[in-house]
N, CA, C and O atoms as a printed pandas DataFrame, in Angstrom:
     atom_number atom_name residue_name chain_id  residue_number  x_coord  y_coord  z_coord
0              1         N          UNK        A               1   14.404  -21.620   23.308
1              2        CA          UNK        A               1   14.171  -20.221   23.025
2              3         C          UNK        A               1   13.302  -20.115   21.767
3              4         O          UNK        A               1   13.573  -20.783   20.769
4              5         N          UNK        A               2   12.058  -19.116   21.819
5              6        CA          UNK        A               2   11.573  -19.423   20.773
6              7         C          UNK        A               2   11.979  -18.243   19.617
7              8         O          UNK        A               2   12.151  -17.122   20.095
8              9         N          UNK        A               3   12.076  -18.319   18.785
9             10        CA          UNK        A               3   12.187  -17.875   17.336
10            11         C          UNK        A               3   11.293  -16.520   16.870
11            12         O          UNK        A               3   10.068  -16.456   16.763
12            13         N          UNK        A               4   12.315  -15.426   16.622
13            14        CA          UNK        A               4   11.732  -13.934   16.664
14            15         C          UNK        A               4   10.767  -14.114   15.558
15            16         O          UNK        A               4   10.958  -15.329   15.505
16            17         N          UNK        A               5    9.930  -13.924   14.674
17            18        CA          UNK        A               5    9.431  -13.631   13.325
18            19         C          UNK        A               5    9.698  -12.445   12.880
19            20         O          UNK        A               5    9.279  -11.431   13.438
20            21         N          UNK        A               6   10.578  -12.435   11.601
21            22        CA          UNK        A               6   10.942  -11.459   11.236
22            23         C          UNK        A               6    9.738  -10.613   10.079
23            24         O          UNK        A               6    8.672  -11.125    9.737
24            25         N          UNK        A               7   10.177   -9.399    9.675
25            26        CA          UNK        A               7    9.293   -8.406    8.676
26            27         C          UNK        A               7    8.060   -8.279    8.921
27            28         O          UNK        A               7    7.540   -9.190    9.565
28            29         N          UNK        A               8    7.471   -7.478    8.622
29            30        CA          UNK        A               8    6.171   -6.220    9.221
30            31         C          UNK        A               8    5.154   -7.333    9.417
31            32         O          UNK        A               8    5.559   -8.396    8.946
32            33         N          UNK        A               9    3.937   -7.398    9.981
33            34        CA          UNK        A               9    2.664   -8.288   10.419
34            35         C          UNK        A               9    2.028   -8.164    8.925
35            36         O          UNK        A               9    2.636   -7.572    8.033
36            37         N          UNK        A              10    0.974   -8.666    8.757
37            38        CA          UNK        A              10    0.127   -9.091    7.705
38            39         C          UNK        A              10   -1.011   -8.036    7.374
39            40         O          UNK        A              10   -2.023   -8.267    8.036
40            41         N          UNK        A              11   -1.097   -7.202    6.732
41            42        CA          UNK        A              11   -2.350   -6.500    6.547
42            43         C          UNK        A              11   -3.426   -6.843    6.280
43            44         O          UNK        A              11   -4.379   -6.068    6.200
44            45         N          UNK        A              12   -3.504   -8.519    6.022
45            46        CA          UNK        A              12   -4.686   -8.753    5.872
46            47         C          UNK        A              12   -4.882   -9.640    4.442
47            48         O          UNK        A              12   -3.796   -9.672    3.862
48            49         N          UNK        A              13   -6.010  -10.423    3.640
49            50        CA          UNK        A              13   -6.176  -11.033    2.965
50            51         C          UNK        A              13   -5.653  -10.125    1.154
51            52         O          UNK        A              13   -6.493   -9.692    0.366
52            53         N          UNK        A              14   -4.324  -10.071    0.958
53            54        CA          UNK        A              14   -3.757   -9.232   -0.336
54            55         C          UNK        A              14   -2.780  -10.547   -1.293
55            56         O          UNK        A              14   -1.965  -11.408   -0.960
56            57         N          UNK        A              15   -3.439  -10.084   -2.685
57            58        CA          UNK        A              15   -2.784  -10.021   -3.700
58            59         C          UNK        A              15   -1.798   -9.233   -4.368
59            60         O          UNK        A              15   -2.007   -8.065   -4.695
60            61         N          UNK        A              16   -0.450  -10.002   -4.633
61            62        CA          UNK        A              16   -0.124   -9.116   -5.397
62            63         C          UNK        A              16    0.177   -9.010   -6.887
63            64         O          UNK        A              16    0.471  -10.045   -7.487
64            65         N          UNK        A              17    0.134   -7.953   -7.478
65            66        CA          UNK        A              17    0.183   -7.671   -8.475
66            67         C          UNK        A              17    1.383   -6.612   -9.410
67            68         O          UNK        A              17    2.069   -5.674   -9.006
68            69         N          UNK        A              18    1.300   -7.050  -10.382
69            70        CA          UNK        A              18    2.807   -5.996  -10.870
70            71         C          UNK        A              18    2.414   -5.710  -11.846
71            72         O          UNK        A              18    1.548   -6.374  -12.417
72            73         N          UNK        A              19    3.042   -4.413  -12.426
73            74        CA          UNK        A              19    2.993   -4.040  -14.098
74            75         C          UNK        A              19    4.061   -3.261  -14.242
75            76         O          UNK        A              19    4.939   -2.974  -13.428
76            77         N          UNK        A              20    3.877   -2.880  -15.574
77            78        CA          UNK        A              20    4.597   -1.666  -15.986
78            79         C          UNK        A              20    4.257   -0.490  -16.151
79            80         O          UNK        A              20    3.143   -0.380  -16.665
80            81         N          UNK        A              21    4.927    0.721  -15.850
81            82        CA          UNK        A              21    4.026    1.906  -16.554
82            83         C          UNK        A              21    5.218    2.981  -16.661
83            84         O          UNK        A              21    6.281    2.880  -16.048
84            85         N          UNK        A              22    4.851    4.094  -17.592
85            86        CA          UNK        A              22    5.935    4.473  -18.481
86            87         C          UNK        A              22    6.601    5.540  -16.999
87            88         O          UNK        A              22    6.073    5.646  -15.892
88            89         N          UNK        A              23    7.566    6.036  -17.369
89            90        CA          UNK        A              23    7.965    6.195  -15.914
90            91         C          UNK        A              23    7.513    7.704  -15.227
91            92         O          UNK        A              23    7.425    7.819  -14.005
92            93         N          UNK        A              24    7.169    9.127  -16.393
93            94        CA          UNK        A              24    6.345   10.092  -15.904
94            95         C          UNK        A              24    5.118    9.638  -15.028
95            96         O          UNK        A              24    4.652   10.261  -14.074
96            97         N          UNK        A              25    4.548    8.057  -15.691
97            98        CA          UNK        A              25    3.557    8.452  -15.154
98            99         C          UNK        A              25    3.066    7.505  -13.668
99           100         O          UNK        A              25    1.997    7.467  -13.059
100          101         N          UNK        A              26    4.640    6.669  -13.405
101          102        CA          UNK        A              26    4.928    6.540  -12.382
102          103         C          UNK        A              26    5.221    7.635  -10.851
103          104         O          UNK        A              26    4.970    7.537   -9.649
104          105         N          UNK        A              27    5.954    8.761  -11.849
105          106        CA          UNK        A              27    6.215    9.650  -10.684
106          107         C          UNK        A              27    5.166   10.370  -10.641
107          108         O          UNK        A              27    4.705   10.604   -9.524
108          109         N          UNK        A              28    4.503   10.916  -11.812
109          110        CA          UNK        A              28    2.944   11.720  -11.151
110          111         C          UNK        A              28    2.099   11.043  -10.299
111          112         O          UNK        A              28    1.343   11.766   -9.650
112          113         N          UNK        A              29    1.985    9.390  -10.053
113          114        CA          UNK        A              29    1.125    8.672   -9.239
114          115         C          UNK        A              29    1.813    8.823   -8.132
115          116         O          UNK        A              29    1.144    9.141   -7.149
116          117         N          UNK        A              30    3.222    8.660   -7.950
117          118        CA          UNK        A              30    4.167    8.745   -6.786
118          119         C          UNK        A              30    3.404   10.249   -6.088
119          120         O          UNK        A              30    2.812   10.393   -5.018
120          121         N          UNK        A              31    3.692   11.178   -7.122
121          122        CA          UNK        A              31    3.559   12.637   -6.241
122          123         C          UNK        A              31    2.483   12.903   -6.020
123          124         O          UNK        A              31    2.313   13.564   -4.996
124          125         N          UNK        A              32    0.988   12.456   -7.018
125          126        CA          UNK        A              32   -0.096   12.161   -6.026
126          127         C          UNK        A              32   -0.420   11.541   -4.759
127          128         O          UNK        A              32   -1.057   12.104   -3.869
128          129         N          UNK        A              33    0.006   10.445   -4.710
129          130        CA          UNK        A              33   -0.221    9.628   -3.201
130          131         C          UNK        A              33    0.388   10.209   -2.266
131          132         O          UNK        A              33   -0.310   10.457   -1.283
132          133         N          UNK        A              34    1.688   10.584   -2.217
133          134        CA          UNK        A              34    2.350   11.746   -1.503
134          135         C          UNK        A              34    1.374   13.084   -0.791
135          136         O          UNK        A              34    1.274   13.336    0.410
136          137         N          UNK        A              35    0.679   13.861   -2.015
137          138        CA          UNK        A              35    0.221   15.100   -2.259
138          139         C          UNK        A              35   -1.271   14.716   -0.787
139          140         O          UNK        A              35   -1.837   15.480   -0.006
140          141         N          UNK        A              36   -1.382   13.424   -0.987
141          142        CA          UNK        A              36   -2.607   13.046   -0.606
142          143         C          UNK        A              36   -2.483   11.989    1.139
143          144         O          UNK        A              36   -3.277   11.556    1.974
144          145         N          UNK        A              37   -0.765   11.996    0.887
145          146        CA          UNK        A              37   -0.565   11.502    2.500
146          147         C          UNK        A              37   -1.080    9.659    2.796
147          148         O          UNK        A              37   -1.355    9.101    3.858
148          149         N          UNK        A              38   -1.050    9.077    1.292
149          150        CA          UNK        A              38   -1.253    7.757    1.466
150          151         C          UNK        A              38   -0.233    7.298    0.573
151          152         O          UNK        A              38    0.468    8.048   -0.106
152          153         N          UNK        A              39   -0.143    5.616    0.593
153          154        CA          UNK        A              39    0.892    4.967   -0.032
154          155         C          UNK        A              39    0.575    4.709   -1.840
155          156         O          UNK        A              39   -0.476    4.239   -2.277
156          157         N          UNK        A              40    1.576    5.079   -2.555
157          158        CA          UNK        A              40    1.393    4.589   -4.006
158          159         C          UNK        A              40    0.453    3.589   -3.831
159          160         O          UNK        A              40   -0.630    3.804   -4.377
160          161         N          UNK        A              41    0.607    2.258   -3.043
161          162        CA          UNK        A              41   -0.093    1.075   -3.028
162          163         C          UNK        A              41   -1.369    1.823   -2.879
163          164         O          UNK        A              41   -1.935    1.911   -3.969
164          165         N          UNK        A              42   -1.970    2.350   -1.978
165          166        CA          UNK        A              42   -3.217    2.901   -1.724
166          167         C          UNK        A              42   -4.110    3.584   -2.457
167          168         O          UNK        A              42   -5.341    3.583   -2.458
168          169         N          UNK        A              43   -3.465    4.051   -2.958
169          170        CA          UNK        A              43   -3.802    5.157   -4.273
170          171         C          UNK        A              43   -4.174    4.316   -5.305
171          172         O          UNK        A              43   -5.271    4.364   -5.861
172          173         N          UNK        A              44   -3.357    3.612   -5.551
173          174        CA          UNK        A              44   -4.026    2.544   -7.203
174          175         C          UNK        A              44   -4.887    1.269   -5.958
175          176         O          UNK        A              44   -5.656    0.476   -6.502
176          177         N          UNK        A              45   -4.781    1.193   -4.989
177          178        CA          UNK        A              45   -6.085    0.189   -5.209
178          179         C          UNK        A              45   -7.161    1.322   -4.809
179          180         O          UNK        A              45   -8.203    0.714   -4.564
180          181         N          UNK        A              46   -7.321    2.442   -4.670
181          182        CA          UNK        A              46   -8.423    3.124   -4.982
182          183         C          UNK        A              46   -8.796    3.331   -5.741
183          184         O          UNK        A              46  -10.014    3.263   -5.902
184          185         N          UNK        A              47   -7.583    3.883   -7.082
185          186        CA          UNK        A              47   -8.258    3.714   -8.794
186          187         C          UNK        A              47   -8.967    2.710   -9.368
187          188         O          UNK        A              47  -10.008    2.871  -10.005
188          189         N          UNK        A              48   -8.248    1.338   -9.088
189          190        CA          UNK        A              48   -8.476   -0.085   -9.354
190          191         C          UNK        A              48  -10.170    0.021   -8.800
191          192         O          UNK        A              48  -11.173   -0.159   -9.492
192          193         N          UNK        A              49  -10.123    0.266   -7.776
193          194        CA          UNK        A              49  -12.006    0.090   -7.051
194          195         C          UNK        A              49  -12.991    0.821   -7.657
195          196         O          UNK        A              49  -14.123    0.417   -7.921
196          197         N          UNK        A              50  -12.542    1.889   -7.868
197          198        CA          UNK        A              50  -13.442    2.992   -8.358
198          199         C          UNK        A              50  -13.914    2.618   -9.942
199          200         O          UNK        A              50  -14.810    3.116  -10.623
200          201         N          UNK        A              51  -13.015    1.615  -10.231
201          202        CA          UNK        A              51  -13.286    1.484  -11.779
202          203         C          UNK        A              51  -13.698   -0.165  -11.983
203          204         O          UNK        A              51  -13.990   -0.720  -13.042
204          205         N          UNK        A              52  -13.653   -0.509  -11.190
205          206        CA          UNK        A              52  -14.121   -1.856  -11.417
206          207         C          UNK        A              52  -15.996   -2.010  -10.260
207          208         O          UNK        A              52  -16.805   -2.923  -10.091
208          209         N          UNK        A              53  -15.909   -0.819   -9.851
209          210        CA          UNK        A              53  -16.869   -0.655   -8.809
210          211         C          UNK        A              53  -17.330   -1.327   -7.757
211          212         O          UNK        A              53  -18.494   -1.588   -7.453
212          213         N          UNK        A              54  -15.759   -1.737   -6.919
213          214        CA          UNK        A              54  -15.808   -2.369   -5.663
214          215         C          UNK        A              54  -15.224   -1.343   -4.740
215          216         O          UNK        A              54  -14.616   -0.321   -5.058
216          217         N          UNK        A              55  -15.583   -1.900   -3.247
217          218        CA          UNK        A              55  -14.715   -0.813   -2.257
218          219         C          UNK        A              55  -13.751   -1.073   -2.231
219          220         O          UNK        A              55  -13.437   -2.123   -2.792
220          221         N          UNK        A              56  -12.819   -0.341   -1.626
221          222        CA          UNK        A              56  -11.219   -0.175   -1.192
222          223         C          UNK        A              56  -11.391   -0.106    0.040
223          224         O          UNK        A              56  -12.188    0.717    0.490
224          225         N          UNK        A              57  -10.842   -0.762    0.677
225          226        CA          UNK        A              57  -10.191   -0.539    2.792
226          227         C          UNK        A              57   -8.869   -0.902    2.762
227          228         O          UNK        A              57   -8.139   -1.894    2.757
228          229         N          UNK        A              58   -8.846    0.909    2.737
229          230        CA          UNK        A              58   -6.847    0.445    3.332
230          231         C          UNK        A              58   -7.107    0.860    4.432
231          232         O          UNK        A              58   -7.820    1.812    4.746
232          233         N          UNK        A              59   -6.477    0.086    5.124
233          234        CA          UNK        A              59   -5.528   -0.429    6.581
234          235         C          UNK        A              59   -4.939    0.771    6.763
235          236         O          UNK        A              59   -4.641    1.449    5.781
236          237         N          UNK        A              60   -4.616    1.330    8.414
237          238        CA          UNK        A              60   -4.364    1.894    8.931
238          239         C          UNK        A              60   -2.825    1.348    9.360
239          240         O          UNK        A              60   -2.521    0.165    9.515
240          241         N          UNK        A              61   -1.791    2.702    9.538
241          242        CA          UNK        A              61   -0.427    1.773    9.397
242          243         C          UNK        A              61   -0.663    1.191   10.458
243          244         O          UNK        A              61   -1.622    1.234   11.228
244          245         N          UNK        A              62    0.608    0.443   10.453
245          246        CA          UNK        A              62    0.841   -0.611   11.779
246          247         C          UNK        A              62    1.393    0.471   12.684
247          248         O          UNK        A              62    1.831    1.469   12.113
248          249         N          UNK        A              63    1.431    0.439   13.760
249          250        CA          UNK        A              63    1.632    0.868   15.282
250          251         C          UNK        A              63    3.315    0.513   15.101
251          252         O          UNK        A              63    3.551   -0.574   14.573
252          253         N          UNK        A              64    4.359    1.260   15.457
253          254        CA          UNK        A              64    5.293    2.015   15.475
254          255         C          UNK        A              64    5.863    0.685   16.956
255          256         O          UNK        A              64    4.783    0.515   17.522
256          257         N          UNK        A              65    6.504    0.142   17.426
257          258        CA          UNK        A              65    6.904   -0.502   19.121
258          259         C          UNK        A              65    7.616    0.196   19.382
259          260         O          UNK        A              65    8.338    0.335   18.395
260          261         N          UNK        A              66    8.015    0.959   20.346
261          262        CA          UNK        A              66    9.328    1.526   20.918
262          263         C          UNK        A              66   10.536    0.757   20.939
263          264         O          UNK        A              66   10.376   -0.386   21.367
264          265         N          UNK        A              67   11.516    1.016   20.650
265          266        CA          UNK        A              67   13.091   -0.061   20.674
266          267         C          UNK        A              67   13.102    0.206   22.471
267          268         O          UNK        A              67   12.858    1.219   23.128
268          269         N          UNK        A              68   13.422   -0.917   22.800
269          270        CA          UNK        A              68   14.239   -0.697   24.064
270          271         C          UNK        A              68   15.760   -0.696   24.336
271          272         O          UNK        A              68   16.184   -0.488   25.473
C-alpha cells in the first residue's frame, strides 16, 4: 500500500524567513492583507519587491478536493 503524503503541495521555489515586529504593527499588516483579500505572507512579499525592485508572483490558492 502506498503511503498518503501528508500537508498542503509545494508552492513553488520559497524561502523562509522570520522577524519581529512590534505588535500594532503586526495587526495593521494583518488588517491590510485582509482589507485587500490576500495572505499576510503576500502582502510583505509585495512590500519586500517593491522595495528591493524585483517582481512578486503569488500563487493562486491551491484547489480545494472534495472529501468523499
Amino acid at each position: 500500500m502506498e503511503r498518503k503524503k501528508t500537508g498542503r503541495p509545494s508552492k513553488g521555489d520559497r524561502t523562509r524567513i522570520e522577524t519581529r515586529v512590534p505588535t500594532p504593527l503586526y495587526h495593521a499588516a494583518k488588517s491590510r492583507a485582509e482589507t485587500r483579500g490576500m495572505t499576510l505572507n503576500d502582502l510583505l512579499g509585495e512590500l519586500l519587491a517593491a522595495e528591493v525592485g524585483l517582481p512578486y508572483q503569488s500563487q493562486e490558492g491551491l484547489p480545494l478536493t472534495k472529501a468523499s
